[in-house]
C-alpha positions in Angstrom: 46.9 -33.2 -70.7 49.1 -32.3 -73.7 49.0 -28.5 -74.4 48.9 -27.6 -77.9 51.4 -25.8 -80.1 50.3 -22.4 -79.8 50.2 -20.8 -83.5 50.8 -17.0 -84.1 48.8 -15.4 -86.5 49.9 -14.5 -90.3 47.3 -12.4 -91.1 46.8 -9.8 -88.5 49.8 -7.4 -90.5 51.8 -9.3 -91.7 53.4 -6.4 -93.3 54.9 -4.7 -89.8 57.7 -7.4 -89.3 58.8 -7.1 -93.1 58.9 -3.5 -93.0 60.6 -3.0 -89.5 63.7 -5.6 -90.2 64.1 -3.9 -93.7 64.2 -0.9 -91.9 66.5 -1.7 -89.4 68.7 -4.5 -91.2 69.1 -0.9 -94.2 70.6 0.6 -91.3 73.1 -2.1 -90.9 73.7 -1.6 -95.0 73.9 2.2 -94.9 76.2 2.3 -92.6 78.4 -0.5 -93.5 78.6 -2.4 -89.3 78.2 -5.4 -88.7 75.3 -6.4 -86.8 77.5 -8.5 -84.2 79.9 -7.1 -81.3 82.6 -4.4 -82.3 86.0 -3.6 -80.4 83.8 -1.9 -77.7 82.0 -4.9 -76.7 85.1 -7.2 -76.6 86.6 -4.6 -74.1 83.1 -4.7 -72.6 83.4 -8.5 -72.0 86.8 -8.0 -70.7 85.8 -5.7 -68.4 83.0 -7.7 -66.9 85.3 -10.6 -66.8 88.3 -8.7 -64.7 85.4 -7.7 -62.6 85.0 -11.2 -61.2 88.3 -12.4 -61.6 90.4 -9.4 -60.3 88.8 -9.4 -56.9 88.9 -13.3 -57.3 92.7 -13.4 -57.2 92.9 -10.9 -55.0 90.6 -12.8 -52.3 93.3 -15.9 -53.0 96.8 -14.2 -53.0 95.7 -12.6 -49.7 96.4 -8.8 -51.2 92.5 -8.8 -48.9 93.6 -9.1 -45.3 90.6 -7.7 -43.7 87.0 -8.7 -43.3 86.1 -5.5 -44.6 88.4 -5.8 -48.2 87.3 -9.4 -48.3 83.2 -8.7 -48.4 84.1 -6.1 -50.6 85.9 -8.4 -53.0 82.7 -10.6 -53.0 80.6 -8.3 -53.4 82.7 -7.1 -56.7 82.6 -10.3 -57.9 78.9 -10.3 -57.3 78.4 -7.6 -59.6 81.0 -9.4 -62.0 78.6 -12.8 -61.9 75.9 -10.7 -62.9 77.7 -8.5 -65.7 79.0 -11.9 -67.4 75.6 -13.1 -67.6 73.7 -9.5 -68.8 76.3 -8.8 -71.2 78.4 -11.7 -72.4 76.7 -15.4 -72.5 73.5 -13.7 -73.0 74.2 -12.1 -76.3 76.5 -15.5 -76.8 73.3 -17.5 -76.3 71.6 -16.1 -79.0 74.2 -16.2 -81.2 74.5 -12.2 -81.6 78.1 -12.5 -80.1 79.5 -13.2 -83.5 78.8 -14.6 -87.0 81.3 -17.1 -85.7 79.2 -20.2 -84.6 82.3 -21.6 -82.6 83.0 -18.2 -81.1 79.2 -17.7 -79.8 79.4 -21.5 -78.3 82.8 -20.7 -76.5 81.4 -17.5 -75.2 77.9 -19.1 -73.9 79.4 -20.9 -71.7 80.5 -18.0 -69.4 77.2 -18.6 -68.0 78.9 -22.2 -66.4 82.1 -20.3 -65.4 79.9 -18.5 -63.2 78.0 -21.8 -62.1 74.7 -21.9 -64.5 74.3 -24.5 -67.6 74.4 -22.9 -71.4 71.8 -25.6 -72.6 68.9 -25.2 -69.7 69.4 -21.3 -70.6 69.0 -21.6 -74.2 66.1 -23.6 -73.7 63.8 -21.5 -71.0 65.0 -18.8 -72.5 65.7 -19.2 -76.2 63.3 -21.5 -77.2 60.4 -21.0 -74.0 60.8 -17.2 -73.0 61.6 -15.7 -76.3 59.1 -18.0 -78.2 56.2 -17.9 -76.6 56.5 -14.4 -74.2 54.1 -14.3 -71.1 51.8 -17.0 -72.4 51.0 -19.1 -69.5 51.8 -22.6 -69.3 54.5 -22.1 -72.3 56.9 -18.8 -71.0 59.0 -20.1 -67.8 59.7 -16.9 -66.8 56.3 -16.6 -65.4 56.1 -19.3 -63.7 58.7 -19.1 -60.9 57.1 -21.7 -58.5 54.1 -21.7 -56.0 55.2 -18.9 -54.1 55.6 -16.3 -56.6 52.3 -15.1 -59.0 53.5 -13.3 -62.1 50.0 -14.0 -64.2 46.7 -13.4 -63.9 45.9 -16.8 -65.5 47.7 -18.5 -62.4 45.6 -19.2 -59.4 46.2 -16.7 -56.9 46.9 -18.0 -52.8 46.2 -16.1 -50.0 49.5 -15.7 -48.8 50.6 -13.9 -52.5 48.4 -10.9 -51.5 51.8 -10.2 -49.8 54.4 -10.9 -52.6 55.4 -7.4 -53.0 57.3 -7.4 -50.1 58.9 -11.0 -50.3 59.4 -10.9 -53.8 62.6 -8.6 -53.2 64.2 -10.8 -51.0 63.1 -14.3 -53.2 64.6 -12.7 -56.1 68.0 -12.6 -54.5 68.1 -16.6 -54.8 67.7 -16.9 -58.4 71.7 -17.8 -59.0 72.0 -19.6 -55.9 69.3 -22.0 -57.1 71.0 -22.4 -60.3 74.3 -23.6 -59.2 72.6 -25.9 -56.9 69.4 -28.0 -57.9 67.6 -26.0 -60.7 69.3 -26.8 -63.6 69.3 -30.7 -62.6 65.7 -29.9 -62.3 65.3 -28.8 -65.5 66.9 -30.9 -67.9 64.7 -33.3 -66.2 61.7 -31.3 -67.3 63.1 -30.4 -70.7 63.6 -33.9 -71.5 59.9 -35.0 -70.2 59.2 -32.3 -72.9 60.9 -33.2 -75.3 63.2 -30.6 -75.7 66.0 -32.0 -75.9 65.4 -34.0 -78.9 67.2 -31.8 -81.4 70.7 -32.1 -79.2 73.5 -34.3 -80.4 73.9 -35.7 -76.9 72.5 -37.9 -75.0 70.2 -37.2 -71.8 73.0 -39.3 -69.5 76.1 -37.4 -71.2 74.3 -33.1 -70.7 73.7 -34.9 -67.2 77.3 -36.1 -66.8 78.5 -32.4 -68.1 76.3 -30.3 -65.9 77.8 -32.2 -62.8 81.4 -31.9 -64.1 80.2 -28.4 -64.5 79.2 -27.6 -60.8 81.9 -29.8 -59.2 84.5 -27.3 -61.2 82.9 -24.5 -60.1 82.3 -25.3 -56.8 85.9 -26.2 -56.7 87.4 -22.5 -57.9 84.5 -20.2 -56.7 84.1 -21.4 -53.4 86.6 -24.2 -52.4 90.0 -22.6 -53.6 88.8 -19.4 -51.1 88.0 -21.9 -48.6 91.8 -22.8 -48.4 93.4 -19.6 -49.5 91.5 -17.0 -47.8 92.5 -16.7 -43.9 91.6 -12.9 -43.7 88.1 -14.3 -42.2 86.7 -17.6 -40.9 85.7 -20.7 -43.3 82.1 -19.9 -42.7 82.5 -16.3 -43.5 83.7 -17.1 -46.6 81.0 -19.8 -47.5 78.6 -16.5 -45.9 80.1 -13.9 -48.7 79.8 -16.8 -51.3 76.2 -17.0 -50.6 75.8 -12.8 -50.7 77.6 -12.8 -54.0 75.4 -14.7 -55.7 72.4 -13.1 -53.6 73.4 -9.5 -55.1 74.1 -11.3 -58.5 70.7 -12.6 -58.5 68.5 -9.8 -56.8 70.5 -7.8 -60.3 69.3 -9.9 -62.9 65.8 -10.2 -61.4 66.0 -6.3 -61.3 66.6 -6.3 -64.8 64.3 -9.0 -66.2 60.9 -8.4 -64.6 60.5 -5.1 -64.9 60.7 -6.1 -68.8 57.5 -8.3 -68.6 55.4 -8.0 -65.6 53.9 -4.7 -65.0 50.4 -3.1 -65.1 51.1 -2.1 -69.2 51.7 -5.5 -70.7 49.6 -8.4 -71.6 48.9 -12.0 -70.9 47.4 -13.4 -74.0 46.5 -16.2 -74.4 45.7 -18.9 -77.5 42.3 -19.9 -78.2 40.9 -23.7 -77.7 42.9 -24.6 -81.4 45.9 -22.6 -80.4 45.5 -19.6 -82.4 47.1 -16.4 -81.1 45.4 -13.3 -82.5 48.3 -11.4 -83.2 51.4 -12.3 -85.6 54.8 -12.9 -83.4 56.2 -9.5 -83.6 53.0 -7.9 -82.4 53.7 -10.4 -79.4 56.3 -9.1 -78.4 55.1 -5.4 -78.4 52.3 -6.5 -76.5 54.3 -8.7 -73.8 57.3 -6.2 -73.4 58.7 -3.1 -71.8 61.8 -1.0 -72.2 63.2 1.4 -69.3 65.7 3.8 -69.0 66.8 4.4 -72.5 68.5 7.4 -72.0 70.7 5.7 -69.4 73.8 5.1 -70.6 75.7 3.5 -67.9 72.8 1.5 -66.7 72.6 0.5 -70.3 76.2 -0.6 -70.7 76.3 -2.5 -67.6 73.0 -4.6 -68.3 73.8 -5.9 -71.8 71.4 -3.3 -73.4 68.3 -5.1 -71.1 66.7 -2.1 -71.0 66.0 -2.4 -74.5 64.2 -5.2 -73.9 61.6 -4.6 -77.2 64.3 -4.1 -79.9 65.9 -7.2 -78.0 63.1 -9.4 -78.4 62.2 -8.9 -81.7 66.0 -9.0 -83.0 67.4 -11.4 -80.3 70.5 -12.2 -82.7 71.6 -8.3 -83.3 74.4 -7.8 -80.4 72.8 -5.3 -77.6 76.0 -2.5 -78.3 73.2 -2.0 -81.4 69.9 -1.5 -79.3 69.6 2.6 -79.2 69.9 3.0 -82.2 68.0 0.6 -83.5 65.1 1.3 -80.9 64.3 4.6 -82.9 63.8 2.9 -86.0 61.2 0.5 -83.9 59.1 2.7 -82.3 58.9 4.8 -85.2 57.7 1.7 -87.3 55.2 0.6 -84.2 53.4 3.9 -84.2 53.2 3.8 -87.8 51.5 0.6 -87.9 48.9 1.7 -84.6 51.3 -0.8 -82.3 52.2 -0.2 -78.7 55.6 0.7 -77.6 55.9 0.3 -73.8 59.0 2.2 -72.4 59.5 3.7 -68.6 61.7 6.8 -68.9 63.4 5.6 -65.4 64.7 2.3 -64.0 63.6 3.7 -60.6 60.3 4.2 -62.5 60.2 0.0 -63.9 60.8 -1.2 -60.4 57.9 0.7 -59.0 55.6 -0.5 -62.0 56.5 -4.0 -61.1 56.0 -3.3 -57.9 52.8 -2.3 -58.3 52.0 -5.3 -60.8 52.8 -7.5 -58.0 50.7 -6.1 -56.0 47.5 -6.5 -58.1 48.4 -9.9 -59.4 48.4 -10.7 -55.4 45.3 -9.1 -54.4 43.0 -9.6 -57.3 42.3 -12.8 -59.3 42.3 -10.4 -62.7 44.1 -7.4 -63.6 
């Protein structure tokens, strides 16, 4: 059954978004910055770029001559996989990168240096995620898969009254199922959809470039070590491949859902026409969580994900803007009676989600 274009309201005050991005957009007037990246977030993107390719060549030249310096180098590059995608292809994505057009497209497509696809990210997240946040059967990002229950509109299994204690160890396989069958999985799905209408390509040729894509990957991440690297056996090195992007995924995971399923937020849904009851931005304040905000290395290292409010309802501001910005937000929210979810800790976020996962697995409702 086709589902129907779900339709935010634009009566339910519409003054609130008008106010907050003349508010926040005055800011960028006043104090005459551009609302893309700045010298700090190019050295930012260099940073997280020499953090995967530093221990990279130093896996290959053999400067790692010990099983110990080699799984340490992995691991580096773990963190690097994961930095790249937080801070660099995700603002990219969005086009927050730069007022350059060419410059954002160049940068997205860090995501397939570090074995993803730009297009199946700009689609679940972009146009799914962003659009249409925690409504079931539209937002992707809540629907992980049988296994996994991250709505209380989804029907709940018996065995998911114990996904608080597998979900930690599932969420370390998010990358690794990208760079194997995921993204093949879903352009096939986006094209059902027809979401891939508006590209200039055809289905066969973002096909043809996703597989060029892994084969090149799979050739420098994994099969250059395979030849280079005699510190440890073959199938240590294919073992450390795998835990790199384990830790890279169990990081984004860590960063993502703590943003969007816990106890505070909502799952609205639209009525039998379609019909949300709130207006977009109220959406998002209803559907999303911030953490950590006084953390600022936790904040530099994620992209600014811990903003996750001010990044939904200004997706195309670059994150290096997010604190300050988040003031003028929840200042404007509680003016207009609107919620402004935000966990002083990250430690705090995990155990929220935690505990979401836990409800959503024991009771049919929450």
């Amino acid at each position: 059954m086709k589902q129907k274009a779900v339709k935010f309201s634009k009566t339910n005050k519409p003054e609130f978004i008008k106010e907050l991005r003349s508010r926040v957009f005055a800011y960028f007037e006043e104090n005459n910055i551009s609302k893309h990246a700045n010298g700090w977030m190019v050295l930012k993107s260099v940073c997280m770029v020499a953090m995967f390719l530093i221990p990279y060549f130093l896996l290959v030249t053999g400067v790692c001559d010990n099983i110990w310096t080699v799984f340490a180098a992995w691991m580096v590059m773990g963190l690097g996989v994961a930095g790249i995608g937080l801070s660099i292809m995700h603002d990219a994505n969005h086009g927050a990168y730069s007022a350059n057009k060419r410059v954002n497209t160049l940068m997205s497509y860090w995501i397939n240096f570090v074995g993803g696809d730009a297009l199946n990210w700009r689609i679940q997240h972009n146009v799914l995620h962003h659009s249409f946040t925690n409504i079931d059967g539209h937002d992707e990002d809540i629907d992980p898969g049988g296994l996994m229950r991250f709505s209380p509109h989804k029907e709940r299994a018996k065995f998911h009254r114990f996904q608080h204690i597998y979900a930690w160890f599932l969420y370390g396989l998010m990358t690794l199922l990208w760079i194997t069958f995921k993204d093949f999985k879903q352009l096939n799905r986006y094209k059902e959809k027809g979401l891939l209408r508006g590209e200039k390509k055809s289905y066969n040729r973002l096909l043809s470039e996703i597989i060029i894509s892994k084969v090149l990957y799979y050739a420098f991440a994994l099969g250059i070590p395979l030849l280079t690297v005699t510190a440890v056996a073959w199938w240590q090195t294919i073992l450390f491949f795998i835990a790199m992007h384990y830790l890279a995924g169990l990081i984004l995971a860590l960063v993502f859902q703590p943003a969007h399923v816990i106890p505070e937020i909502e799952y609205p849904l639209p009525d039998e026409n379609g019909k949300m009851d709130n207006n977009w931005a109220m959406h998002q304040l209803y559907t999303t969580a911030n953490f950590a905000p006084g953390n600022k290395i936790l904040s530099w290292y994620v992209g600014g994900l811990n903003y996750q409010v001010e990044h939904h309802l200004f997706p195309q501001i670059c994150h290096i803007h997010y604190a300050k910005i988040a003031k003028i937000v929840k200042a404007t929210a509680e003016e207009y009676g609107l919620p402004y979810h935000s966990q002083k800790h990250f430690r705090g976020a995990i155990y929220k989600h935690a505990q979401m996962l836990y409800k959503l697995g024991h009771y049919d409702m929450v």
